[in-house]
FIGUSE-501232 format. One record per residue (C-alpha): x, y, z. Coordinates in steps of 0.05 Angstrom, whole numbers, padded with zeros to 5 digits, always signed. Layout:
N
XYZ/...
This chain:
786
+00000+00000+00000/+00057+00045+00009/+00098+00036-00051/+00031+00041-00087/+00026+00111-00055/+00086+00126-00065/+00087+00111-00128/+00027+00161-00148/+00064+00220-00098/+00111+00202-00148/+00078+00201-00218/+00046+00270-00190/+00105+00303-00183/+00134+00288-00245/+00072+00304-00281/+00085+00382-00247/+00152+00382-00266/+00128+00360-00334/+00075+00409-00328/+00124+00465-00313/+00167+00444-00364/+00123+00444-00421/+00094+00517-00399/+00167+00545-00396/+00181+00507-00466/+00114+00535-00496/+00140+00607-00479/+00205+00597-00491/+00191+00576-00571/+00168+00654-00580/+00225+00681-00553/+00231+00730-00606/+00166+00759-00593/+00184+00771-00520/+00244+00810-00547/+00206+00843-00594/+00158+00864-00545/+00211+00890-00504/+00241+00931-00547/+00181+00971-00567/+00158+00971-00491/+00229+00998-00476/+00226+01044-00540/+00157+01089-00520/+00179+01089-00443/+00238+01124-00464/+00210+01173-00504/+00150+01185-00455/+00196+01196-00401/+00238+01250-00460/+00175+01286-00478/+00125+01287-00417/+00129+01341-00380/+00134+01318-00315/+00077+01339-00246/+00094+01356-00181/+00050+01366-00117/+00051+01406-00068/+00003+01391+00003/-00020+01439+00052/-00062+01424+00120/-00107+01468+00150/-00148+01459+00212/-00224+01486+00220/-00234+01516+00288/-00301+01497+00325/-00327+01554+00357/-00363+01513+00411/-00293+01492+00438/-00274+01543+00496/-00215+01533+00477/-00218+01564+00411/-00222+01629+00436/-00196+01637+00505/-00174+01710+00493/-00245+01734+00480/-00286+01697+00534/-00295+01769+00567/-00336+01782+00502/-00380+01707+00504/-00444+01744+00522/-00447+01789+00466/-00468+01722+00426/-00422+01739+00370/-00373+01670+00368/-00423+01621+00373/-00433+01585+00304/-00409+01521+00294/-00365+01504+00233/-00380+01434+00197/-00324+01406+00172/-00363+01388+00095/-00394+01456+00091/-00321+01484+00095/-00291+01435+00039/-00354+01454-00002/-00334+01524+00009/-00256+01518-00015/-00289+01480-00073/-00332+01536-00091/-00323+01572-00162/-00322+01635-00124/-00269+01634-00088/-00229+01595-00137/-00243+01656-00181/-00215+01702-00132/-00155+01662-00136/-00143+01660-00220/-00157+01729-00217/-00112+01756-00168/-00055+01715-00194/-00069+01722-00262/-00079+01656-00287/-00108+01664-00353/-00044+01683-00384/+00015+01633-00397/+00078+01642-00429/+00116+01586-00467/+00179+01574-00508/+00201+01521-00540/+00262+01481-00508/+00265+01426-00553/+00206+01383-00568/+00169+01413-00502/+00140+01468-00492/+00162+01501-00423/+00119+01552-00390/+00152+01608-00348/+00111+01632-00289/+00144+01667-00240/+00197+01707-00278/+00161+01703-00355/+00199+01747-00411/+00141+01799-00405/+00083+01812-00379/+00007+01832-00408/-00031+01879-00360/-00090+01839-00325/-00137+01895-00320/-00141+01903-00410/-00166+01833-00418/-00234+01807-00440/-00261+01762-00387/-00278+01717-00441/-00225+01720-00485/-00192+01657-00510/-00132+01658-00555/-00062+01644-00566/-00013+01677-00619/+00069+01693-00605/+00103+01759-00590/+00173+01757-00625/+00213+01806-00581/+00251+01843-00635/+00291+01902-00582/+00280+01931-00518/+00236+01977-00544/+00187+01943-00601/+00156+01872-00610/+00125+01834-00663/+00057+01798-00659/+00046+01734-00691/-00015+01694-00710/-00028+01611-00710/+00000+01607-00783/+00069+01651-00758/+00043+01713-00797/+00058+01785-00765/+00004+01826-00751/+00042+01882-00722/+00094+01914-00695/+00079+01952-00621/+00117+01984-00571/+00134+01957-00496/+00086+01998-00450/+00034+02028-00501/-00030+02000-00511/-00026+01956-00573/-00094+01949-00619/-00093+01875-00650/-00150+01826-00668/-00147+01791-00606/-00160+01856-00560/-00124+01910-00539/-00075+01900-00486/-00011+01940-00456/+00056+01894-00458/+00105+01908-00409/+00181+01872-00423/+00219+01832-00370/+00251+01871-00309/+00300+01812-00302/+00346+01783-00353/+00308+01829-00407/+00364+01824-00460/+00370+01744-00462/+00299+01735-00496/+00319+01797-00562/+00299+01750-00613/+00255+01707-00589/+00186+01677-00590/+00137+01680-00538/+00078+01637-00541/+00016+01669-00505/-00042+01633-00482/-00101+01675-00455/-00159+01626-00431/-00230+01646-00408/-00240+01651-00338/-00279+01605-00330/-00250+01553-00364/-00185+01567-00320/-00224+01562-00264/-00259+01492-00271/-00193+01463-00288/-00161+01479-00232/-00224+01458-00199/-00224+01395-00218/-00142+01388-00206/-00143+01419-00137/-00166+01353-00087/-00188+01380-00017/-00209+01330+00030/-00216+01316+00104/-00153+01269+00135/-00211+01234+00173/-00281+01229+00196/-00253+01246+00267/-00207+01300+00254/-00216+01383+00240/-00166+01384+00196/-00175+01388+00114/-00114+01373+00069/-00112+01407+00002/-00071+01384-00052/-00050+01398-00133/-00004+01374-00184/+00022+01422-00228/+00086+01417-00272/+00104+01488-00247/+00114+01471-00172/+00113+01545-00144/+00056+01548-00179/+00017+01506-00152/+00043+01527-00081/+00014+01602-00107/-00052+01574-00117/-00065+01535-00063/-00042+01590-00010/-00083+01642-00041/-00148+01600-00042/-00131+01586+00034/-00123+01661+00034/-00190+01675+00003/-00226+01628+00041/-00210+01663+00104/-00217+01724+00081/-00284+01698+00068/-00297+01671+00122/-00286+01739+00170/-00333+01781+00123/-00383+01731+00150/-00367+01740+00219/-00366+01817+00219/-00431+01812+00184/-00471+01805+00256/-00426+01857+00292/-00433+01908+00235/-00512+01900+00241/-00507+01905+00313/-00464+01967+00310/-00517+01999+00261/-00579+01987+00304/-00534+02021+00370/-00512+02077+00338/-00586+02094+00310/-00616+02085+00379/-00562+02128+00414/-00579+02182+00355/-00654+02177+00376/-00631+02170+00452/-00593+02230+00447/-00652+02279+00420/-00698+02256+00476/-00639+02270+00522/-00633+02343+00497/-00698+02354+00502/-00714+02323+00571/-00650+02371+00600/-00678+02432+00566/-00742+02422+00602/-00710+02421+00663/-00672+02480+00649/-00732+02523+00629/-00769+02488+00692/-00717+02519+00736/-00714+02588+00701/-00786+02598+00701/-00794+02580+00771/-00733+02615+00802/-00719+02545+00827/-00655+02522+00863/-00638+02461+00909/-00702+02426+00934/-00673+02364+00948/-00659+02389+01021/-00729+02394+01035/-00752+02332+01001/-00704+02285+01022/-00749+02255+01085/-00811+02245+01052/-00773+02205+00978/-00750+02152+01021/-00797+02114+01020/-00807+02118+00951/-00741+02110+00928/-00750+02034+00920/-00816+02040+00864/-00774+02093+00826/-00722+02045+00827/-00764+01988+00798/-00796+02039+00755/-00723+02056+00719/-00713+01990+00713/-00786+01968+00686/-00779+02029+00640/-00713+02010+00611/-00739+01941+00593/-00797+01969+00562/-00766+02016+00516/-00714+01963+00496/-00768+01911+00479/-00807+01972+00440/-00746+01984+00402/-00733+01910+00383/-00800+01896+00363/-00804+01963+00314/-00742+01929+00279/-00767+01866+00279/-00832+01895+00249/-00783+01940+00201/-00762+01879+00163/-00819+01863+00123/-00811+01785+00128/-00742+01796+00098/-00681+01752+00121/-00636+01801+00153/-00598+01805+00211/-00622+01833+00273/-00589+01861+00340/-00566+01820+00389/-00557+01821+00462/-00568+01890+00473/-00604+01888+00543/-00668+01850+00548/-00662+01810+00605/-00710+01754+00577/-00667+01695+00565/-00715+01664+00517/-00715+01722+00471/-00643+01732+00471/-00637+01649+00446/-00690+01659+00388/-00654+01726+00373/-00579+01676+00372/-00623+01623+00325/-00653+01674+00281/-00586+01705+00269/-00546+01635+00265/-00599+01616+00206/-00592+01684+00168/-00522+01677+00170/-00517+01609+00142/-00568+01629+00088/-00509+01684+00069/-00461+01630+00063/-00500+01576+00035/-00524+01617-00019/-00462+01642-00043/-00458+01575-00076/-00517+01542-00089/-00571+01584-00124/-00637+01613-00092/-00676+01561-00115/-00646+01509-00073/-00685+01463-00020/-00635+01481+00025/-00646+01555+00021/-00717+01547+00013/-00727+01502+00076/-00672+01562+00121/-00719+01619+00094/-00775+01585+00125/-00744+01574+00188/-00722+01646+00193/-00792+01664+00178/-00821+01623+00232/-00760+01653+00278/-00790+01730+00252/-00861+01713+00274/-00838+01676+00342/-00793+01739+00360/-00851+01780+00352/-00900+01749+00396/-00848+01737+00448/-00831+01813+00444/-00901+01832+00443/-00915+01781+00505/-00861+01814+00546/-00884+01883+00533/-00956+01873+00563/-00929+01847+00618/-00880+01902+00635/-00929+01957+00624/-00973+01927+00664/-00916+01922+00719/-00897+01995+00701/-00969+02019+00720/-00974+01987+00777/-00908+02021+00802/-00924+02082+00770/-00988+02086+00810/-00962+02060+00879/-00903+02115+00876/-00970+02156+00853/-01002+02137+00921/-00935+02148+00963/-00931+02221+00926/-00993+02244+00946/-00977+02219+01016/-00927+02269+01011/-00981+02330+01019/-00926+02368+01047/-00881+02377+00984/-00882+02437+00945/-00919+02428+00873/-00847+02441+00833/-00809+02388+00877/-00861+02342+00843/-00856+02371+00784/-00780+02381+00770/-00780+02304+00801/-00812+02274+00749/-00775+02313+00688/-00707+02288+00731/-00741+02215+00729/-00741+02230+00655/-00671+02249+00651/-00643+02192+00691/-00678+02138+00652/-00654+02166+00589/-00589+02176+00611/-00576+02102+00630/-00606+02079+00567/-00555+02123+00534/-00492+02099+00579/-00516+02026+00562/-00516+02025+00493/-00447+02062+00494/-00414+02009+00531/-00450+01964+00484/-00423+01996+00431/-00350+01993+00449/-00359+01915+00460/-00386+01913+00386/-00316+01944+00357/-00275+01907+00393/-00304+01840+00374/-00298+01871+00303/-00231+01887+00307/-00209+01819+00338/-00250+01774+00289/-00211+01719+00269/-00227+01669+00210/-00252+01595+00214/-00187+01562+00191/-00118+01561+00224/-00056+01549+00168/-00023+01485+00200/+00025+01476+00137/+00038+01522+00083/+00031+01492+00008/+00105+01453+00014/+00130+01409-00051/+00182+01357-00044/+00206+01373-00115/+00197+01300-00133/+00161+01285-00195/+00096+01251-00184/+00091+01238-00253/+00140+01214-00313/+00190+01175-00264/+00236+01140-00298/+00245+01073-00263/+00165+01072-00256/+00156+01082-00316/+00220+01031-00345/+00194+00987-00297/+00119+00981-00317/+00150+00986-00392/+00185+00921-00368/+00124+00887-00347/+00082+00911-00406/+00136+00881-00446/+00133+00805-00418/+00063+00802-00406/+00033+00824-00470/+00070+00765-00505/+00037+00729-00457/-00021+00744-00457/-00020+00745-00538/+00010+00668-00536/-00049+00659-00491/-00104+00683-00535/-00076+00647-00589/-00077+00585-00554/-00148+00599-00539/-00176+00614-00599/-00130+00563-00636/-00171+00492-00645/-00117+00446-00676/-00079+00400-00659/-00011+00393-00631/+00013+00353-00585/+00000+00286-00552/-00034+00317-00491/-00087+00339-00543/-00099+00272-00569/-00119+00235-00492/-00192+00253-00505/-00184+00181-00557/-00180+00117-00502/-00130+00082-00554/-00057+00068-00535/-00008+00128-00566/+00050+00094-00608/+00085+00165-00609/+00096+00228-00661/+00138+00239-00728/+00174+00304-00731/+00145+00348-00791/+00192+00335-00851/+00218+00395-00884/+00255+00362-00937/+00213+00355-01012/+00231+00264-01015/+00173+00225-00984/+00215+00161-00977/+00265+00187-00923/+00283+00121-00884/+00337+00079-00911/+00400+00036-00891/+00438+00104-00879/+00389+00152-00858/+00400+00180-00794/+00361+00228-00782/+00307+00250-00728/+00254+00228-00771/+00274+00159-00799/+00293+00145-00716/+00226+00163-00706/+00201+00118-00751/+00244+00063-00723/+00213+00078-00657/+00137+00069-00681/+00171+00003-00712/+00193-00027-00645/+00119-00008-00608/+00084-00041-00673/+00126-00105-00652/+00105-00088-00584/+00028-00095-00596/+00039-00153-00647/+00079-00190-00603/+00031-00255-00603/+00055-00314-00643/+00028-00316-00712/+00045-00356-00773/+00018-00313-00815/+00036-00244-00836/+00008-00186-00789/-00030-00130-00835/-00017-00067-00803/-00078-00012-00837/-00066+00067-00834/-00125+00111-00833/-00139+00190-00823/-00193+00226-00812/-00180+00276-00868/-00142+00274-00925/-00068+00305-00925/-00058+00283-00862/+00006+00234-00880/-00028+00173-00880/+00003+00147-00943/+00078+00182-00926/+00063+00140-00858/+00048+00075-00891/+00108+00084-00949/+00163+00110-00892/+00139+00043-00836/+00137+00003-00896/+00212+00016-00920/+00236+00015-00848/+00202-00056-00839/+00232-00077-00901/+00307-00053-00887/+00300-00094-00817/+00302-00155-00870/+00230-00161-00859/+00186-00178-00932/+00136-00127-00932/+00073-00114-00974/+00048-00038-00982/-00023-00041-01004/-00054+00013-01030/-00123+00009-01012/-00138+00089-01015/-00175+00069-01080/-00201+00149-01086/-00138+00185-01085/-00072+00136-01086/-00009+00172-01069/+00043+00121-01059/+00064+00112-01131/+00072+00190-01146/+00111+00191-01080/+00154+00146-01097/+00164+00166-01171/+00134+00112-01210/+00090+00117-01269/+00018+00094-01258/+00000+00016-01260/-00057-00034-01270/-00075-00052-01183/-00126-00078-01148/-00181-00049-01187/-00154-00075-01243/-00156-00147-01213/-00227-00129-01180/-00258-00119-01251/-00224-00164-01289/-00218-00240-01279/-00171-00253-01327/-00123-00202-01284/-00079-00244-01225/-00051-00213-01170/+00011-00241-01176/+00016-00199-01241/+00001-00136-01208/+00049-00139-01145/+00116-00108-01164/+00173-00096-01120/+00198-00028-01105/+00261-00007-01136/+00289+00024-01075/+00276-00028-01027/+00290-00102-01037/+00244-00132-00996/+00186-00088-01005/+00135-00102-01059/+00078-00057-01082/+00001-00074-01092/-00020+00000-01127/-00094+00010-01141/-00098+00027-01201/-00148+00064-01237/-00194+00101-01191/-00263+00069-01200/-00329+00103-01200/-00352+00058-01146/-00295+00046-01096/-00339+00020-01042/-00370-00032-01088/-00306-00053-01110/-00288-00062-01033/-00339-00105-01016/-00320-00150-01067/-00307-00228-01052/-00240-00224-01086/-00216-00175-01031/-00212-00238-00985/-00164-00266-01036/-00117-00199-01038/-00103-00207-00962/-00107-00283-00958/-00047-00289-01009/-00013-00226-00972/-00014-00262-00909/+00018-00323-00926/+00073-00287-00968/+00097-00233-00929/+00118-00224-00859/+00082-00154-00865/+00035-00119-00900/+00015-00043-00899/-00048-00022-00927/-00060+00049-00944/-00127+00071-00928/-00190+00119-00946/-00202+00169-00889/-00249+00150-00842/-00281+00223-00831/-00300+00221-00902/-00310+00159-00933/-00339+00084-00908/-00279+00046-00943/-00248+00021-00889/-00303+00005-00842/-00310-00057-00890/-00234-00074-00886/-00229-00084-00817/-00248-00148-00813/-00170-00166-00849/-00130-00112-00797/-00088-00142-00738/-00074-00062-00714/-00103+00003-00744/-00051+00055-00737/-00100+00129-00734/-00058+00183-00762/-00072+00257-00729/-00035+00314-00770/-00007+00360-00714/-00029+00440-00736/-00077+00413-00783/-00142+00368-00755/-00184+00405-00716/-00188+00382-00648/-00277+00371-00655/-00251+00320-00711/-00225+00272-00653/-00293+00248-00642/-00283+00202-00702/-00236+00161-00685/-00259+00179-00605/-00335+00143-00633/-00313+00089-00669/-00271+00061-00612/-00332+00072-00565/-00381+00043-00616/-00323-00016-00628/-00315-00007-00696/-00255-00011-00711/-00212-00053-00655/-00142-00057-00636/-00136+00015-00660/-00077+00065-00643/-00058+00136-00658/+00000+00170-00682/+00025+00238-00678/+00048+00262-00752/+00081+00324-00769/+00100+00347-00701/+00149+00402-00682/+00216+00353-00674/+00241+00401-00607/+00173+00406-00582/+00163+00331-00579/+00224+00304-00556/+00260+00354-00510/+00331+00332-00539/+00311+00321-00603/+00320+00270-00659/+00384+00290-00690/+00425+00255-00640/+00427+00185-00683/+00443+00158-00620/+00500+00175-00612/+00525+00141-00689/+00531+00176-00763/+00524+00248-00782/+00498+00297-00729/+00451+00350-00756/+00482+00415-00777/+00485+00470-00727/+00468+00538-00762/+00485+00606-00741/+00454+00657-00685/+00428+00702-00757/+00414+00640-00799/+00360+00616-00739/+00334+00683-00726/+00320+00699-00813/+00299+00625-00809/+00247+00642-00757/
């Protein structure tokens, strides 16, 4: 049991190893295509690496600050109740933001983007960017403009203009406004290295905005490092490297810029609304301290607050809630007139200016929060947008909820204020004793005092406002400048060689692959194991133009080969007959050697001293005479039609081989199947047998005819020939069917035409070691010969 075991381990392993081998040998036999391939691989990596111009990138990291985080702002938390750093910052609305057209506008715009100079260095075209041989004046160009001619700089002083076909249009001067087809635009030369570019040509290329600014939109990648993190990484390749670093600072740059004209947007409102109410404030102050004044003069008045001193006492406390009452009220008066003031319309409104209602003050931080991101939002989506539409709302809802909580708290506190006014009312007239001015001139100082504190309030509001304007900062924080390594991104050479390498050995592959694939012949042995007969082995494809080429001295590959098939024959045959054996060759198709077979195995039995008979029993289309150079004789139909014809007169022997005789066929019949069937075929075979040790018979395909089905009766083995590149593999189920079906029996197949290295891994030159060794040719003669 375990040499049996071992003996499959065994057979499995060589069958790998075979396996292996025959892949490596399959590859190896197209070696010039691999070359080939590698040379052209190697050949357009070169000059793609020559021509491309190559990228570079440059990264920058910035980090979005939340404003929720105390931490964010820990030199303003003496400002946190003036409600003007409390929006949030999401971390997608800001990338959305830096993608924006807007701002990326801003950015071609300021650094001029839309004009590029080139000059040819070589086959490229280089673009110079931050020192270019002149410069055209930003401010003179079409926003929609989209050109390019050349400037050929012919002195310091003049330059011509150039169209697409290298035509001048003009000649203009450096630093005059020059009228051409394309525009009219002012030219400035080079303030560095101005005399190295006399005589040269400028290529200018003046793009629409917007067409600069989508493709750096699409180049620029912005993205968060991840979800967990504040911080957004921009990126860009560019083959200018300071360039891109230009670019991608600015639109950091613009986006913060951005960003603070947001934020000031709430203080500036804020600042507005104080400074008209101290205006208004102001005139009722004036007028209150005039009344006084004329109060006094009128009455000759003085000091009276001697005399009144006991008796206010008492009512110092209700005057005290009255001022206090009073102040509320006229605050909540004032912020419901501006509420009412904007019409429905999404604006901004004042913030934390006094009321001491904390539920007013958060619908007031809401309402202003929404408006706000409304500003931003729409700045790049338009009006139409759910997003918008659905905010608007909300502010609307905000609007009409501010107003009823206004108008809820002013009720209330003028209900409080008459019920103090009228118990100080009550205490007053308790005071029977005090003269009628003292009450008079008290309630125009009541007057006073109230506006007066109003007044000081909204100053020191006002001072809060400009400082948190002054110290706004912007969302973003730079954590790393745009930085390139200088390396090449793009066009590097051992990359590129590298995947040129691949490229080179795989396409071969994959092209020997698909040909396998779609290729349906035959070729080797392993093709022909789908036929349950016993394989007697494969001759090598002859190249030569003889048909007969074993003999006494032959040496060669094939003639070994044949010698081979010889000694398996004897194999099969080995049981003892007295008769001769009849050995029958069939095909499928015609041309597949069946006849060179059965001439070659006949002259190799018949130099082995061995009397042979070759038969030629292909009564359609016999070969074996015109292969062997003989002129056409009366055969077997001759003998089959004609009694008076014996076959003793129609057997010849061959003039090239002593002990092999020939039985042609003779004239092709009409009716060869008839003729097979006849009873005298019995007497061909019978005399055959007892005069030769062997006799070949050259058969009618099987795949096309029926004439040998009725021969098979008279066969000891049926050698199948299988033409290697030729028979197409669905063909197999002939023979594959009549060995299932049983009939034909004893059959075996045979391999002709066969690549000689391909078959035998060494070879059939070596003659075993005896006679002439085949001819080694030359590196060139193999490679033309291929």
């Amino acid at each position: 049991m375990e040499n049996e075991n071992r003996q499959i381990t065994l057979e499995e392993e060589l069958e790998n190893q075979t396996s292996i081998r025959d892949l490596i040998d399959k590859y190896r036999a197209y070696w010039l295509w691999f070359i080939f391939s590698l040379i052209c691989a190697l050949t357009v990596a070169y000059f793609y690496t020559k021509y491309t111009v190559p990228l570079y990138e440059v990264h920058a990291s910035i980090l979005i600050k939340d404003n929720d985080d105390g931490n964010s702002i820990t030199d303003l938390s003496a400002f946190e109740d003036m409600g003007i750093f409390k929006e949030k910052n999401s971390i997608d609305n800001e990338i959305e933001i830096l993608k924006s057209r807007r701002l990326l506008k801003k950015v071609v715009e300021e650094l001029n983007l839309r004009v590029q100079y080139f000059t040819k260095e070589g086959p490229i075209a280089a673009e110079h960017y931050k020192y270019p041989p002149l410069v055209i004046q930003k401010d003179n160009i079409d926003s929609n403009l989209n050109v390019e001619f050349k400037i050929f700089i012919k002195s310091e002083s003049e330059y011509n203009i150039k169209n697409d076909k290298d035509e001048v249009i003009g000649t203009y001067e450096f630093g005059k406004e020059a009228r051409t087809p394309y525009g009219n635009f002012t030219i400035t030369p080079a303030q560095i290295n101005r005399k190295s570019w006399l005589k040269s040509n400028i290529n200018i290329v003046i793009s629409p905005v917007n067409a600069v600014v989508d493709r750096y939109n699409s180049a620029i990648r912005i993205e968060s490092v991840n979800t967990n993190s504040d911080v957004i990484q921009l990126s860009l390749k560019d083959p200018i490297m300071e360039k891109a670093t230009d670019i991608i600072n600015n639109l950091i740059k613009q986006h913060n810029l951005d960003a603070i004209d947001d934020k000031n947007q709430i203080a500036k409102n804020t600042l507005e609304f104080i400074n008209e109410r101290m205006t208004l404030i102001n005139q009722e102050l004036s007028e209150v301290e005039i009344d006084a004044e004329s109060f006094k003069t009128q009455n000759k008045l003085l000091d009276m607050s001697s005399e009144a001193n006991f008796f206010l006492e008492s009512e110092s406390q209700y005057q005290k809630e009255i001022l206090d009452v009073s102040t509320q009220l006229k605050l909540a008066e004032y912020m419901y007139d501006y509420v009412v003031n904007l019409n429905n319309e999404p604006n901004l409104i004042p913030s934390n200016i006094g009321i001491d209602d904390p539920s007013i003050q958060k619908v007031t931080e809401q309402y202003n929060d929404l408006v706000l991101e409304r500003f931003r939002l729409i700045k790049t989506a338009g009006g139409k947008n759910p997003v918008i539409i659905n905010l608007e709302e909300q502010i609307l809802n905000l609007q009409k909820s501010l107003k009823e909580s206004l108008n809820n708290l002013i009720t209330p506190l003028r209900i409080k204020l008459k019920g103090l006014t009228k118990k100080e009312t009550e205490t007053s007239n308790r005071i029977s004793s005090v003269p009628k001015f003292e009450r008079v001139y008290r309630g125009i100082q009541r007057q006073q005092q109230i506006k007066e504190s109003l007044y000081l309030y909204l100053l020191q509001k006002r001072e809060e406002t400009a400082i948190a304007l002054a110290v706004t900062v912007s969302n973003a924080k730079v954590i790393d400048d745009a930085y390139g390594s200088g390396v090449k991104v793009s066009s590097q050479k051992r990359t590129i060689f590298l995947i040129a390498l691949f490229l080179g050995l795989i396409i071969p592959i994959i092209l020997i692959h698909l040909r396998d694939i779609l290729d349906t012949k035959v070729h080797t042995k392993r093709d022909l194991n789908v036929i349950p007969v016993p394989f007697l082995g494969d001759i090598p494809y002859n190249r030569s133009s003889n048909r007969i080429i074993t003999g006494l001295k032959e040496n060669t590959g094939i003639s070994e080969a044949f010698r081979l098939l010889r000694t398996h024959i004897n194999f099969i045959l080995n049981r003892k007959q007295e008769l001769g054996k009849t050995i029958f060759i069939t095909s499928t198709l015609s041309k597949e050697g069946k006849s060179f077979i059965a001439l070659n195995l006949a002259a190799t039995y018949a130099i082995s001293n061995k009397k042979v008979l070759l038969i030629e029993m292909d009564l359609r289309a016999p070969k074996i005479l015109k292969y062997m150079d003989l002129p056409e004789k009366s055969g077997i139909t001759n003998f089959l039609i004609d009694d008076t014809v014996k076959l003793q007169d129609i057997i010849f022997t061959s003039p090239h081989f002593n002990n092999l005789d020939l039985l042609p066929s003779g004239i092709i019949p009409p009716n060869p199947a008839e003729l097979i069937m006849h009873e005298k075929v019995n007497e061909i075979f019978q005399y055959a047998r007892q005069n030769y040790d062997f006799v070949i018979v050259d058969t009618a395909p099987v795949g096309i005819v029926t004439d040998t089905l009725l021969l098979t009766q008279h066969s000891d083995i049926f050698i199948y020939v299988v033409r290697a590149n030729y028979l197409d593999k669905r063909y197999l189920r002939v023979p594959e069917t009549l060995v299932k079906e049983k009939r034909i029996s004893n059959m075996t197949v045979i391999l002709n035409g066969s690549d000689e290295q391909k078959s035998y891994g060494y070879g059939y030159g070596y003659g075993y070691g005896y006679g002439n060794m085949t001819e080694k040719k030359g590196f060139f003669s193999r490679i033309f010969r291929r």
